[in-house]
N, C-alpha and C positions, 0 to 999 in steps of 0.2 A: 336089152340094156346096152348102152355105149359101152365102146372100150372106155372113156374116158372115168363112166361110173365105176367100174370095175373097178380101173385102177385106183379112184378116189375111199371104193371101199376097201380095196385091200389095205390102202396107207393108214385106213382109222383101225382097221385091225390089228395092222403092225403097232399103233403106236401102244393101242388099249391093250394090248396082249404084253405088249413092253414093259408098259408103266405096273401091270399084274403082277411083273416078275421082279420088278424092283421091291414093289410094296411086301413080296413074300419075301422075298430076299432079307428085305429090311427087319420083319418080323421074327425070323431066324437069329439074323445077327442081336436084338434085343432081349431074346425069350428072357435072358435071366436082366435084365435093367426093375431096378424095384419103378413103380408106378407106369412101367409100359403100357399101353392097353393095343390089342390087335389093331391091325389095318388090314382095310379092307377091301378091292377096287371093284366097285360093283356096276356091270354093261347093264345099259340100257336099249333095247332094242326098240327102234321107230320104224315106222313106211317111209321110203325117198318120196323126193317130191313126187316122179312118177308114178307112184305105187304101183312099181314092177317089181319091185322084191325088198324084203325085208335086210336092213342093215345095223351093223354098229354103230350107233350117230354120239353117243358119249361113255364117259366113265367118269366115275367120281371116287374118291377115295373118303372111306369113310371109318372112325372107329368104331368099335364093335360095341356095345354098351348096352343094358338093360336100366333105362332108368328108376324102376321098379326096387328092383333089387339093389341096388344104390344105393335109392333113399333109407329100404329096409336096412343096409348093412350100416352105415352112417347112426341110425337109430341105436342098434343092436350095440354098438360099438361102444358108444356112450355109456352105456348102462355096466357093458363089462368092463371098461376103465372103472368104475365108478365102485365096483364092488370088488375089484382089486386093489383097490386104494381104501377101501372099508378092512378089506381083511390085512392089510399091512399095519393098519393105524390101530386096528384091534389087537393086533398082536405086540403091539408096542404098549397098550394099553396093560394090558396083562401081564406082560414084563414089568412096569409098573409094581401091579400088588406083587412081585415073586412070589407066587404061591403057585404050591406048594414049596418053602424052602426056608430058611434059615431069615433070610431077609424079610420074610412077608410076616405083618399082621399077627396072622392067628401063633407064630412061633410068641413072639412080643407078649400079646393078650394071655399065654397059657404060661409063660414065665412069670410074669406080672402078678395073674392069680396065684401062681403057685406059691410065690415069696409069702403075700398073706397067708396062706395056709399056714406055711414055715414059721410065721411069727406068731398064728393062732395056738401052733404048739409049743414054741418056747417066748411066754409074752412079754418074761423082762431082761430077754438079750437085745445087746446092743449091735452085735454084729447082723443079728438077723435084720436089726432095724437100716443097718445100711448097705445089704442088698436088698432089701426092699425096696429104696430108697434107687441105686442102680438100677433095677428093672423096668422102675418106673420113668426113668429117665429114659430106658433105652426106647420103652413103649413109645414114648413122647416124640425121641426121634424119629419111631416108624413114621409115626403119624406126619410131622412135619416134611418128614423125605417124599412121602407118596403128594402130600398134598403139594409139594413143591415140586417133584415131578410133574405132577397134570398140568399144573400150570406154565413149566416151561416146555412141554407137549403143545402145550396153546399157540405159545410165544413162536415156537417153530413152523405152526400151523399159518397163526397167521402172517411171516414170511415167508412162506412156500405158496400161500396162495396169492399175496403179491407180483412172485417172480410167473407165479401160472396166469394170471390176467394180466401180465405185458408180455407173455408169450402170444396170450389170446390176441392182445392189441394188433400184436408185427403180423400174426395170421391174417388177420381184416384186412389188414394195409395191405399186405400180399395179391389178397384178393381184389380188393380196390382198384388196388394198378393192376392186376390181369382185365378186368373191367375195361379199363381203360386203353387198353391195348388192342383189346378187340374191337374199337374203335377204327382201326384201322389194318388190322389184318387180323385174321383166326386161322390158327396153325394146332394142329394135331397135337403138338409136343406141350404148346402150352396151354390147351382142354386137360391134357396129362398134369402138369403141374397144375391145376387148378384144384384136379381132383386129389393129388397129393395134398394140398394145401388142407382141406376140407375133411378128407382122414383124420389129417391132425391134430384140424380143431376140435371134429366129435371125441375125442380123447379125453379131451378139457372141458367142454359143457355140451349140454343136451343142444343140438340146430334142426333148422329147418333150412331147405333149399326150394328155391323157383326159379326155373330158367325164360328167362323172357324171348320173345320172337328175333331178337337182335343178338340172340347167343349169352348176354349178360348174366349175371344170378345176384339172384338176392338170398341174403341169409339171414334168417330169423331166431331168436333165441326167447322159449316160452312166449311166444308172441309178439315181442318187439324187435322191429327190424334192426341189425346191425351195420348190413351191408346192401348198397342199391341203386343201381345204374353208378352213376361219379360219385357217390356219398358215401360215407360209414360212420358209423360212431360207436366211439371209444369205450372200453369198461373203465367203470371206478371201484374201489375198496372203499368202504367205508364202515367204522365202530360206531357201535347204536350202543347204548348204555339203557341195560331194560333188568329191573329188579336186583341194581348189585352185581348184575352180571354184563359183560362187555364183549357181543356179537358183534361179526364179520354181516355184511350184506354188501349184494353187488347192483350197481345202478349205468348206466348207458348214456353217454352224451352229454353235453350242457347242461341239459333239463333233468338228469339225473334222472331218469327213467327207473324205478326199481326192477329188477329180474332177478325171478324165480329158478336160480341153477337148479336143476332135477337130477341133474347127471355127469357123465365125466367123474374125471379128475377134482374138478373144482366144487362140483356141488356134492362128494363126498366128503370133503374137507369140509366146507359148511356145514353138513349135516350136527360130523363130530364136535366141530367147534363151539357151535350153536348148541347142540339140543345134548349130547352124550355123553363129553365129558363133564358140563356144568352138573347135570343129574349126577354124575362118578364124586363129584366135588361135593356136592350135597348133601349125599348119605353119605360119604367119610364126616363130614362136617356135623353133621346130627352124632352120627356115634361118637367124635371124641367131644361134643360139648356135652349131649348126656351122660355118656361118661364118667367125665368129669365131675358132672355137676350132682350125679347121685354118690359117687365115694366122697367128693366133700362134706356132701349132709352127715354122710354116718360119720365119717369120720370128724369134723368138727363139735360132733355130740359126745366124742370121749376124752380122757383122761391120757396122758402123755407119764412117763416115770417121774416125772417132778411134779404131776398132778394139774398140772396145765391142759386149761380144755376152750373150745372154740378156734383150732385153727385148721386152715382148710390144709388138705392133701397137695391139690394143684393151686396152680395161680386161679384166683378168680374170673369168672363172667370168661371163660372161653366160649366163644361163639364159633372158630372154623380149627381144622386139624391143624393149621399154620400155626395158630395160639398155642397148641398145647405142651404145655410143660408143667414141671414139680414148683409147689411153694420154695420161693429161695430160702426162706427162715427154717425148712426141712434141708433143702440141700445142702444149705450151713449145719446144721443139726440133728442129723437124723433120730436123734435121743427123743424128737422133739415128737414123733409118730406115735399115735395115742393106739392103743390095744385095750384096752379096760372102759365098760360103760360106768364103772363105780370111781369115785374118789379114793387113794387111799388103798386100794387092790390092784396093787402093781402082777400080782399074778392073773388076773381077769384076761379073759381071751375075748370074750365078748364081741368089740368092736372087730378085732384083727378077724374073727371068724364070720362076724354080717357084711364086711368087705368082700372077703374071699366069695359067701355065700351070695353076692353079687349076680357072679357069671350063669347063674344060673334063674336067675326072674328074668320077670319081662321087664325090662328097663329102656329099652329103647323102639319106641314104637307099637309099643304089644308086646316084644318077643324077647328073646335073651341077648344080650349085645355080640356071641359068637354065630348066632342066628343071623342077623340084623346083618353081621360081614358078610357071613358066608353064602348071603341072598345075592350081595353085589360081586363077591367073584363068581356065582352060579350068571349072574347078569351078566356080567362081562366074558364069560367063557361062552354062552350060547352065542352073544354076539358075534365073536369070533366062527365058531363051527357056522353059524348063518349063515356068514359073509364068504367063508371056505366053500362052502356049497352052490352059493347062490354065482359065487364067481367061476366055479368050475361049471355049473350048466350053462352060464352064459357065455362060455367059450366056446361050446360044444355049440349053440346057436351061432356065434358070431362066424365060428368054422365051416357050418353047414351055409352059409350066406357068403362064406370066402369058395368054396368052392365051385359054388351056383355062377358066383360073379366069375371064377373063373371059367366053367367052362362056357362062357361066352364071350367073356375079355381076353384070358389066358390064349396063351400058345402052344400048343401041339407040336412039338416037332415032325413026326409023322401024318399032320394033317398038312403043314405047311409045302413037306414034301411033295404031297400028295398033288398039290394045287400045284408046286413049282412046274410039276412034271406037264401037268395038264396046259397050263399057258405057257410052256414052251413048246408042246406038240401046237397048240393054235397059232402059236408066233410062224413056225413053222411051214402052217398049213398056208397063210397070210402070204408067207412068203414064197411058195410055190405057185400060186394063185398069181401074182407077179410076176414071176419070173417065165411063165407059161403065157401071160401078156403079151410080156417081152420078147419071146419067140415064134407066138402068130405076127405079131406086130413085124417081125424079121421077115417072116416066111413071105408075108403080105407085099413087103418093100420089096423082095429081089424076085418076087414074083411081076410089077411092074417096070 
């Protein structure tokens, strides 16, 4: 080999053994930057043209990445947003019925019977007549607090999931212009921001990712594309009005493409919006119109102290828990609350005791109306422990995926070490190699 080769190999040594110790260098000074990913300068060894000996002919720096596991944690991630934002929204829901407590329901329902009882045993007091009268009002309240709760739960729902689809939007557009950028350069730092970007958005709905031969990505959501080479297209909200009730659905683009959120953030909100509270709204809705509508029968079949008969307990024709309230011709008068099936038998308990005897048939559904509730707080309570569970083993997966991607992305300090030490003994070696040139090369000259 010429001196000349020599010296040409050692200067690709020095440089690649260099540029080694900047990239670890660099990798040190990051470990802690959130969305770092390693670098890497990986030598390639070729034959010279003479193929007299093998040399350094490049280096290339490159991030350290498993695309595998990526996609897997991107996936993973979704799903655990999604069931973190089940168990919040569930637990808000259950806050709702306060039950066990003083606020909830079943305290109401067991007051309410009880006052009947009170009146079944003294049936021509008046005073009993007007807490009966208060209880039932207070029941009434329960009813319209819970069911005007779920509804302004809705109302919150559906501006939170607004402000989370023009998060989704500014994420696309992000990525759009990263797109576009690599157009004309692709730089390490911003594959990093891309992949930040894309963390993000699995947070807020379920993706898919494709990296094209020119570096680009396309991102997919339940099968239609959002993001792709210079394009994107935008999410919409939009109200669909199905049976009385007013659902959230998301669509993509001009063409309004409908998509199926599975996951995230946003496609837990959907869910609830959609399918879980309307059912919560439902069966409170059945219970206080049945309710309602069986102590009116009994009670419109008796006798009041003044022998006044046919009038209802509550207001008529309650159809949802919002409706329900006391007759106001009771609420003016509660003298006006019939206790007696007979004319004329102001001492009859009669009615006051097949009211009371109420809580106890099946009246709603099949079952008995404390039944019938205590199905939907048993509902709403598993749903909660579900989501508790299902969000805590999805952590433990999304973790076992965070540390896989780590120890391939991640940074070692003692590995980086390791390597610093190693390319500065080759830098070293490079340079001696040279400088041992450099004094045959001497010896050569004053030898002439």
């Amino acid at each position: 080999m010429s001196i000349s080769n020599i010296l040409n190999t050692s200067k690709q040594a020095l440089m690649s053994h260099q540029s080694a110790i900047d990239t670890t260098s660099n990798n040190i000074s990051n470990m802690n930057t959130e969305g770092y990913t390693r670098r890497l300068t990986n030598f390639e060894q070729g034959l010279s043209i003479n193929n007299v000996n093998s040399n350094i002919s490049d280096e290339t720096l490159s991030r350290v990445r498993d695309s595998f596991i990526e996609k897997q944690y991107i996936r993973q991630n979704s799903y655990a947003s999604k069931y973190e934002m089940d168990e919040t929204i569930s637990q808000q829901i259950e806050d709702i019925l306060g039950e066990p407590g003083n606020s909830g329901l079943t305290n109401s329902l067991s007051a309410f019977w009880e006052s009947w009882s009170d009146l079944a045993n003294d049936p021509e007091s008046q005073s009993v007549r007007t807490v009966v009268k208060d209880k039932a009002k207070a029941l009434s309240r329960t009813f319209n607090r819970i069911y005007s709760d779920f509804n302004q739960l809705r109302d919150s729902i559906k501006e939170d999931v607004s402000r989370k689809v023009n998060s989704v939007n500014q994420k696309l557009e992000q990525l759009n212009k990263i797109n576009k950028q690599l157009n004309t350069t692709k730089t390490d730092d911003l594959l990093d921001q891309r992949d930040m970007v894309l963390n993000d958005l699995s947070e807020l709905i379920n993706i898919e990712t494709s990296i094209n031969d020119d570096g680009k990505i396309s991102v997919y959501s339940s099968g239609q594309i959002l993001v792709s080479e210079n394009q994107v297209q935008k999410l919409n909200v939009q109200t669909e009005q199905q049976n009385n009730n007013s659902s959230l659905k998301i669509t993509a683009g001009d063409n309004e493409y409908n998509i199926q959120i599975k996951a995230g953030e946003i496609g837990s909100l959907l869910d609830i919006n959609n399918e879980n509270i309307p059912n919560y709204i439902d069966q409170l809705n059945t219970l206080a119109s049945n309710l309602t509508q069986e102590v009116n029968d009994v009670h419109s079949s008796g006798y009041n102290l003044d022998d006044v008969s046919g009038i209802n307990f509550f207001k008529d024709d309650i159809s949802s828990a919002g409706e329900m309230d006391v007759n106001e011709l009771i609420k003016s008068d509660p003298g006006l609350i019939a206790a007696s099936d007979k004319m004329g038998e102001s001492g009859n308990n009669n009615i006051a005791q097949a009211i009371n005897d109420l809580q106890n048939e099946n009246i709603i559904q099949g079952v008995a109306p404390s039944d019938f509730y205590n199905s939907l707080v048993t509902e709403i309570g598993s749903k909660v422990q579900e989501s508790s569970y299902l969000r805590t083993s999805q952590e433990k997966v999304v973790q076992t995926l965070q540390n896989q991607r780590d120890s391939a992305s991640g940074i070692s300090l003692d590995e980086e070490m390791i390597n610093l030490t190693k390319y500065e003994q080759g830098y070293h070696a490079a340079a001696k190699v040279v400088n041992t040139v450099n004094e045959m090369m001497s010896t050569v000259i004053n030898l002439i």
